[in-house]
Structures are given as structure tokens and as C-alpha cells.
N, C-alpha and C positions, 0 to 999 in steps of 0.2 A: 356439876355447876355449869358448864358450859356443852354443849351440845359439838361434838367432834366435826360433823360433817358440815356443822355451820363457819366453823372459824377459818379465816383465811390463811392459806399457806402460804409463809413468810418465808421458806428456804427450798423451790419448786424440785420435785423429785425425776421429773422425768420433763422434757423438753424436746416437743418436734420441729423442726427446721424445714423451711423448702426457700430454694429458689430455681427462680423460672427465667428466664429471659428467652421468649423467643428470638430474637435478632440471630444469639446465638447458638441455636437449638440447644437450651438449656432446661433441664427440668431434673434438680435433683433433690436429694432427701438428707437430710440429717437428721436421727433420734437417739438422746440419750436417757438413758435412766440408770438411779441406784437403786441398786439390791440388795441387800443382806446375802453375807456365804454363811459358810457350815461352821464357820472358825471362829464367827462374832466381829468380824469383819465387816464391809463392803465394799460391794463394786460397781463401779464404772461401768454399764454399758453401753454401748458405742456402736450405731448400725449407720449407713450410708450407702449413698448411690444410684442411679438413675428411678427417676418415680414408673411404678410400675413394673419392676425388674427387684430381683432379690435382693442386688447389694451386699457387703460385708459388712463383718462383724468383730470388734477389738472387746474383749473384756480385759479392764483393767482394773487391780486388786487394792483396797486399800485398808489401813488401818480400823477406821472406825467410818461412820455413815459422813463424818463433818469433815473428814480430808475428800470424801467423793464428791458432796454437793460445794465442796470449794473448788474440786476440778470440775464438776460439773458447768459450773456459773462461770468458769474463766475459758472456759473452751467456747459456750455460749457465747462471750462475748467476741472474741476473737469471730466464731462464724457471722456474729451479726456484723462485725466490722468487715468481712468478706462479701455482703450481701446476702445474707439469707435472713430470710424472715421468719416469727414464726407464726404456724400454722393455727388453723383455730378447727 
């Protein structure tokens, strides 16, 4: 009926972050995304840190795919409340 890769994603699964400020030699990264685990789960992952440079890495575990994109969407906001923007 409808065509998958046309319809708009209402619940975004992955979310890259930067903010820049040179004033204060600032240029870093935020990305997360959900995963599916082994258990029928998902997870939260969580990478960060200066752009250009590796950065770390938090995976965080959760029940089902709709408790991650609720942690997803609320961390997002929190960093957009901190200044980052996201990237395109």
C-alpha cells in the first residue's frame, strides 16, 4: 500500500548533534542511535566528542525499541537545550 522508503519518520532513530563555537575553540559531536540487541530488546547508542578525534562510547540497554527512542528524543532535547545543533 504504501511505499516504506517514501513515508516520513515520525519517531527519528538515529540523531547527529554538533556544536561549534569558535570564540571558544569548540567543535564537538553528538550521535545517537537505536539498535535492536540479541534479547529482542534495544539500545541506546551514544557516541561523543571532539569532531575529528574518536570520542566515546555509552551503550545503554533497554526494554523495547519505544523506551530507547523516548530516551533518545529526551537527551536530544536536553543537548539542544545545551547548544548543539543538528547536523545535516
Amino acid at each position: 500500500m504504501f511505499d516504506i522508503s517514501q513515508q516520513m519518520e515520525v519517531f527519528p532513530t538515529t540523531v547527529d548533534l554538533k556544536r561549534i563555537d569558535p570564540p571558544l575553540n569548540m567543535r564537538r559531536f553528538y550521535r545517537m542511535s537505536v539498535q535492536p540487541d540479541l534479547f529482542g530488546g534495544a539500545c541506546l547508542v551514544r557516541e561523543w566528542g571532539r569532531i575529528g578525534f574518536r570520542g566515546q562510547m555509552l551503550i545503554e540497554r533497554h526494554p523495547d525499541e519505544g523506551h530507547a527512542v523516548t530516551a533518545l528524543l529526551k537527551l536530544a532535547a536536553t543537548k539542544h537545550r545545551r547548544g548543539y545543533l543538528r547536523s545535516s
